[in-house]
C-alpha positions, 0 to 999 in steps of 0.5 A: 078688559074692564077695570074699575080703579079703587076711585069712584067713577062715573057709571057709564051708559051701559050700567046707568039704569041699573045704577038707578034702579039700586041707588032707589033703596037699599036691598029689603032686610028685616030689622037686625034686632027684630030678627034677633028676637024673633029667632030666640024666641022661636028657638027656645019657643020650640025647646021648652015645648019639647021638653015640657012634652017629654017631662010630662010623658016621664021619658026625662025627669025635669031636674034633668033637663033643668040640668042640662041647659044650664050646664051647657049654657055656663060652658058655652058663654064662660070658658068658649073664649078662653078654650079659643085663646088655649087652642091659638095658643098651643097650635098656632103661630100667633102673638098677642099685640099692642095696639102701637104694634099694629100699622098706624092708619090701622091703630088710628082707625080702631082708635076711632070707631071705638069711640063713636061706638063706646067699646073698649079697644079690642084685644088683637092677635096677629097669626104669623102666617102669609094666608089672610084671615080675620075672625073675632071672638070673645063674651061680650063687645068690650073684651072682643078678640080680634085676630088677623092674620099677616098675610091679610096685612101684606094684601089689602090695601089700608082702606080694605084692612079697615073694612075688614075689621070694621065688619069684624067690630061690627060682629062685635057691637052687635052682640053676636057673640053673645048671640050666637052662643045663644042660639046655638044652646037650642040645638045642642040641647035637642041634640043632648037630650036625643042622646040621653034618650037613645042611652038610658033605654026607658022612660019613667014607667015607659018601655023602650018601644015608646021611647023611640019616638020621642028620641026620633022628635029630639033629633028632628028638632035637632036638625030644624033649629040647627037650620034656623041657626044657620040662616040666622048666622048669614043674616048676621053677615050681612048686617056686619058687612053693612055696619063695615060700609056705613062705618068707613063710608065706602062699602067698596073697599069691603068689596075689593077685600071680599073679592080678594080674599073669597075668590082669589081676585086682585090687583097688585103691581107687577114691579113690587117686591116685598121686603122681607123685614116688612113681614117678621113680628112684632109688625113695624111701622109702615113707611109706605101706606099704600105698598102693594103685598105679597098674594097668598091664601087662607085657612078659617077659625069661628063661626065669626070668622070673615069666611064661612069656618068650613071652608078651611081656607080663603083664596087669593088670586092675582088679576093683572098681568103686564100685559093688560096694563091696568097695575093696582086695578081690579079686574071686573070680568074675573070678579063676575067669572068667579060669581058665575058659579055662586049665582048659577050653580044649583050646587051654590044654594046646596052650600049656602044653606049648610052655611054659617055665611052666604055666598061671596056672590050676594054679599057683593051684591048687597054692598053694591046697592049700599054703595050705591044708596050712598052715591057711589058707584058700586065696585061690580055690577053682575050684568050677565044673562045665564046662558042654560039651566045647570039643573041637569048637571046637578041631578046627575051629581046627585045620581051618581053620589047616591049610586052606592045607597041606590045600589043597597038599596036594590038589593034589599029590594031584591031579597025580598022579592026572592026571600020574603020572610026568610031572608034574614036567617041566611047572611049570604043574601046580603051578597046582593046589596053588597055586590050592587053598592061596589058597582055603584061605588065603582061607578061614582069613583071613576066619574069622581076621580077621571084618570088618564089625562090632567091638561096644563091649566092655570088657576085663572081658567079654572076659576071660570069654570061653572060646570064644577062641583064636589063631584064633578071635577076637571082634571088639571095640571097646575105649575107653581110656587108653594106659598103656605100651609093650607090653614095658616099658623096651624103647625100639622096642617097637611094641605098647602097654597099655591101660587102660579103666573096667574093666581093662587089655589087651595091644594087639598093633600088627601091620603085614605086615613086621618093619621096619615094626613096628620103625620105628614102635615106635622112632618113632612108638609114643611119641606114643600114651603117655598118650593116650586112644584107641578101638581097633578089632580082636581079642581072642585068647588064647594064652599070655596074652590080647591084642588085635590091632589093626585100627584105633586112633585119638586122639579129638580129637587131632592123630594121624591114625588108623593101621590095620594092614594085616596082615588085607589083606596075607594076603588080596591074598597068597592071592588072588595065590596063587590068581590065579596057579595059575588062570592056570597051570592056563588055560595047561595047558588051552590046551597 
């Protein structure tokens, strides 16, 4: 197995061209305060166009619109953290610290880079759950909230903690707070200003038949400029994890903790045990800089957070086992299974540009070649050829997500070849479309949830897995230890982290209806805390990996077994759709 210790090493033959070919410069990215202008500028350029055209038109009365902007624009900027700091504080498990309360490689750290970057020392708040997780938040860099987690604590290593909330000062001292509120104005007025179109039924002097269009323009601008946010988001990203390299001088040690907490990927002896007083709040002073932590998984908070906020949590994985003999090393081939999937996967680039961060895969990448402009030898080069075109696999997905629209469709198509003009007056046409939307409804839950057979895997094997997708699962059958809630600190949250032998997965507890999730996260959730479960469902991947429940069970214990009946509920919904239009469509035959 090929393992690189957290110390630089000599490249070796096979990577020193590569390794040459990186170190000429670093990966071509626009200036950050460039790009930033030119974003705001196109985006409130767009706006005002639009809305100077609608005033004009007399569809919105300018004080309106005025009203509008800076009604939102106030909101945003002056009460979004406080809103923030109410919601961590009333539905999470947080303590806000003091700076001496934080571990002392870390406080001395902070201490100094806000020094060299002329900030006040942040506000940091410690979520008291075993997931790892960092966001920041806040109006500007010299009132900056900083939150993480106790489980980022316990697995990383001091140097990848550092990195870590270096990237998250970065977000800090580059305004993007600020920024992104900005930013995120634009579409939020194009999305109210559709709304108030679509509501007020007429313009100044128009009818409703001309107001429509203008709506129809609000909302396709809506979309647009929600997309120029977005890359403008990853873009940022990739300027904090920059800011983190060049600050600590070791981008490495921000691509241990990416791979660690993003795909699920680390080292950790194998005779280390935690002590438990290392882990109650307020955090102590550490003894020993460089303990190994407990490995758990995460949940997300923030368009700022470490990980994209959609995700709902980031993973953590251990690579080492006894038998490879590599204790505190990081396994390079696992990291390159686990960026298989972001760099060959169609359905990766689908994710990322619905994303505010870009795939883990690229971020690696770029930190590798900043390692490796500053002469170190980057943590992971990814050398493999792919070995087909996953393209076909991922139009079939597609296919088989659109069927129930497809089948609607059809029918219509149907009612009008049979009924033209007169279709509408008789309801029992509607059989058609509805009866072909519950074959393919019916069609897209069986290739979505296949039955019968859930093989015994580990979380290592699915992790390798590439022909994987929210559509397209493999069914598993996971044995291991309840480590956590799925959002960590979130007091309902009804999903949960577990660890096996080889590493930790994400478990998705997904029932038909919200309140019944809701009831059991705030209920029952807790009795599963520490216990060691089977699970039976499928492992998918979109933003992140994760498996959706089917069947878990407490081998020996108390706790009758749950299913979740999701898979069930979507089939008896289609076969009703079905039912019913076949029913529509006996009564047509008989009229």
């Amino acid at each position: 197995m090929d393992t690189v210790s957290p110390t630089s090493q000599t490249p070796n033959q096979d990577t020193s061209n590569r390794y040459t070919a990186l170190s000429s410069g670093v990966l071509a990215m626009p200036n950050l305060y460039a790009v930033s202008a030119v974003t705001v500028f196109l985006l409130y350029a767009m706006l005002t166009l639009f809305m100077i055209t609608i005033v004009e038109l007399g569809f919105l009365d300018a004080d309106i619109a005025v009203m509008i902007g800076v009604l939102v624009a106030i909101a945003q900027f002056a009460f979004g953290p406080w809103i923030m700091d109410l919601t961590l504080r009333w539905l999470y498990t947080i303590s806000w610290v003091e700076p001496s309360q934080l571990p002392d490689h870390l406080q001395a750290f902070v201490h100094r880079v806000c020094r060299s970057q002329g900030m006040d020392f942040p506000s940091f708040g410690i979520i008291n759950d075993g997931a790892p997780q960092a966001f920041t938040y806040g109006h500007r860099p010299n009132n900056a909230r900083i939150v993480i987690s106790r489980g980022l604590m316990e697995l990383l290593e001091p140097e990848e903690l550092e990195a870590v909330v270096a990237h998250e000062i970065g977000h800090a001292r580059h305004w993007d707070m600020v920024l992104m509120t900005i930013v995120n104005l634009v579409p939020l007025l194009c999305y109210y200003t559709y709304r108030t179109l679509m509501m007020s039924g007429k313009g100044k002097g128009k009818s409703r038949n001309n107001m429509w269009p203008i709506a129809l323009g609000a909302y396709v601008l809506y979309v647009i400029t929600e997309y120029i946010v977005l890359w403008f988001s990853r873009v940022r990203e990739y300027y904090a994890d920059r800011f983190s390299g060049a600050l600590t001088n070791n981008p490495n040690a921000l691509v241990r903790a990416l791979v660690k907490i993003a795909y699920g990927l680390a080292a950790q002896d194998s005779h280390f045990e935690k002590r438990e007083e290392e882990v109650e709040l307020p955090f102590k002073k550490r003894t020993t800089e460089r303990a190994r932590r407990e490995l758990t998984g995460s949940g997300a908070i923030g368009v700022l957070n470490i990980f994209n906020r959609e995700a709902a949590v980031n993973l953590v994985m251990s690579s080492s086992s006894s038998s490879e003999g590599s204790s505190g090393h990081l396994s390079i081939e696992r990291v390159k299974d686990a960026m298989q999937w972001d760099l060959w996967n169609p359905w990766a680039e689908f994710f990322e540009l619905h994303s505010t961060h870009p795939l883990v895969a690229k971020r690696l990448q770029h930190l590798g070649v900043q390692a490796a402009v500053m002469g170190q030898e980057p943590q992971v080069l990814f050398n493999r050829t792919k070995p087909e075109s996953y393209w076909d696999e991922f139009f079939v997905d597609v296919f088989i997500i659109a069927l129930p629209v497809l089948g609607i469709l059809a029918g219509i198509g149907i009612m009008f070849a049979l009924e033209i003009g007169s279709f509408w007056g008789n309801l029992m046409y509607l059989g058609i479309p509805a009866a072909l939307c519950g074959i393919g409804g019916l069609i897209k839950t069986f290739y979505r949830y296949p039955a019968a057979w859930f093989p015994n895997l580990t979380v290592e094997k699915l992790m390798q897995q590439v022909k994987v997708s929210p559509v397209r699962p493999v069914p598993a059958t996971l044995t291991g230890t309840i480590i956590g809630k799925g959002v960590p600190g979130l007091v309902y949250s009804e999903d949960f982290v577990l660890r096996d032998q080889t590493g930790i997965m994400f478990l998705d507890y997904h029932q038909p209806l919200a309140i019944w999730n809701f009831l059991f996260g705030l209920l029952k959730a807790g009795e599963y805390q520490g216990k060691n479960v089977r699970v039976s469902g499928w492992f998918r991947r979109s933003t992140i990996p994760y498996f959706e429940i089917s069947r878990i069970e407490v081998p020996g214990a108390l706790i009758a077994p749950r299913r979740c009946h999701t898979r069930m509920a979507t089939i008896l919904w289609y076969v009703f759709l079905f039912l019913l239009g076949c029913g529509m469509i006996g009564y047509l035959s008989q009229s």
